[in-house]
C-alpha positions in Angstrom: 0.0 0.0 0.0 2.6 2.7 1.3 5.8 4.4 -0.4 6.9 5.7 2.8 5.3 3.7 5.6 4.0 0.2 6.2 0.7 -1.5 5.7 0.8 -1.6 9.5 1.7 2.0 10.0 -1.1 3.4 7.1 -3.9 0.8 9.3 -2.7 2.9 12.1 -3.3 5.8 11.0 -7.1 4.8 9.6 -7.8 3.3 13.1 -6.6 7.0 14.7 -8.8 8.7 12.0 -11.7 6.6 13.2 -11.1 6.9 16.5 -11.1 10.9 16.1 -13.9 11.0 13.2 -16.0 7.5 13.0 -16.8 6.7 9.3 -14.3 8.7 8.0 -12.7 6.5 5.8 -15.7 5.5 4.2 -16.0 9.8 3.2 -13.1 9.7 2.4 -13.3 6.7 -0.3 -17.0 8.7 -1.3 -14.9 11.8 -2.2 -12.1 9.9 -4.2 -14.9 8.3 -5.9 -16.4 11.1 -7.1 -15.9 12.3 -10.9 -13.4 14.8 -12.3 -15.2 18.4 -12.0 -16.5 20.7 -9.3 -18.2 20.1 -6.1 -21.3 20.8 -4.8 -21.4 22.7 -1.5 -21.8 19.9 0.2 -19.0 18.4 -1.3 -16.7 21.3 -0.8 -18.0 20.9 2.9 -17.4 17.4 3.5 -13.9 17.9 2.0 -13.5 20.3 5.0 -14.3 17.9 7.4 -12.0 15.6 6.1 -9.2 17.8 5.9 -10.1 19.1 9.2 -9.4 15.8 10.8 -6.1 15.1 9.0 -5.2 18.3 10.2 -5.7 17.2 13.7 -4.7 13.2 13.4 -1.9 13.1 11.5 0.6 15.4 13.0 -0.5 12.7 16.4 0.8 9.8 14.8 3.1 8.4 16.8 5.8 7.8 13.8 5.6 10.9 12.9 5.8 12.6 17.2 8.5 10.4 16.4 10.2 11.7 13.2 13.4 13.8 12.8 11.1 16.5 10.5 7.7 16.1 11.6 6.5 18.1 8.4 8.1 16.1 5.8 7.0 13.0 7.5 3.2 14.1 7.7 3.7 15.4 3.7 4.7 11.6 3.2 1.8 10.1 5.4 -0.2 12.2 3.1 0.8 10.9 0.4 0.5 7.1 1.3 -3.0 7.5 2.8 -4.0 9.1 -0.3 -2.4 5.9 -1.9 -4.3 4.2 0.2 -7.7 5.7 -0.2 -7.4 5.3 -4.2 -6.4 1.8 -3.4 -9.7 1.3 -1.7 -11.5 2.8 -4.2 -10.3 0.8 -6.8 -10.4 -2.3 -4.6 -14.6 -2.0 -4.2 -15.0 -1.2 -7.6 -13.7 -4.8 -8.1 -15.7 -6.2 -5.5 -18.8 -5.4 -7.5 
């Protein structure tokens, strides 16, 4: 799944997202989901949310407490949850 961090870590960080925002995950698979082109308000306001919460988890993590430069290591979490959520995505679009 990751570039940067384990499987492990990445189910880590979705169990801390829950735990601060329950059903988050699935909102954020429903956003990635969602065809090229704008959003509707509520949309733009459920992307809040979301980003809201990474805001707040991420920088919690304890690998990245942990990390020499917190703000590259969060920049890469980013990145590997985001690889993560398209993953998911993709991955119940073949379950269908």
């Amino acid at each position: 799944m990751g570039t940067f961090y384990t499987d492990k870590q990445i189910q880590e960080v979705i169990a801390a997202l829950e735990s601060n925002s329950p059903g988050i995950w699935e909102r954020m698979k429903k956003m990635t989901a969602l065809p090229p082109g704008p959003l509707t308000e509520e949309e733009e306001l459920e992307q809040g949310a979301i980003v809201r919460v990474l805001t707040i988890v991420l920088p919690q993590v304890s690998f990245v407490v942990q990390a020499e430069d917190k703000n590259e290591a969060r920049a890469r979490l980013s990145i590997d949850l985001g690889n993560a959520v398209r993953a998911a995505v993709v991955g119940d679009r073949d379950a269908v």
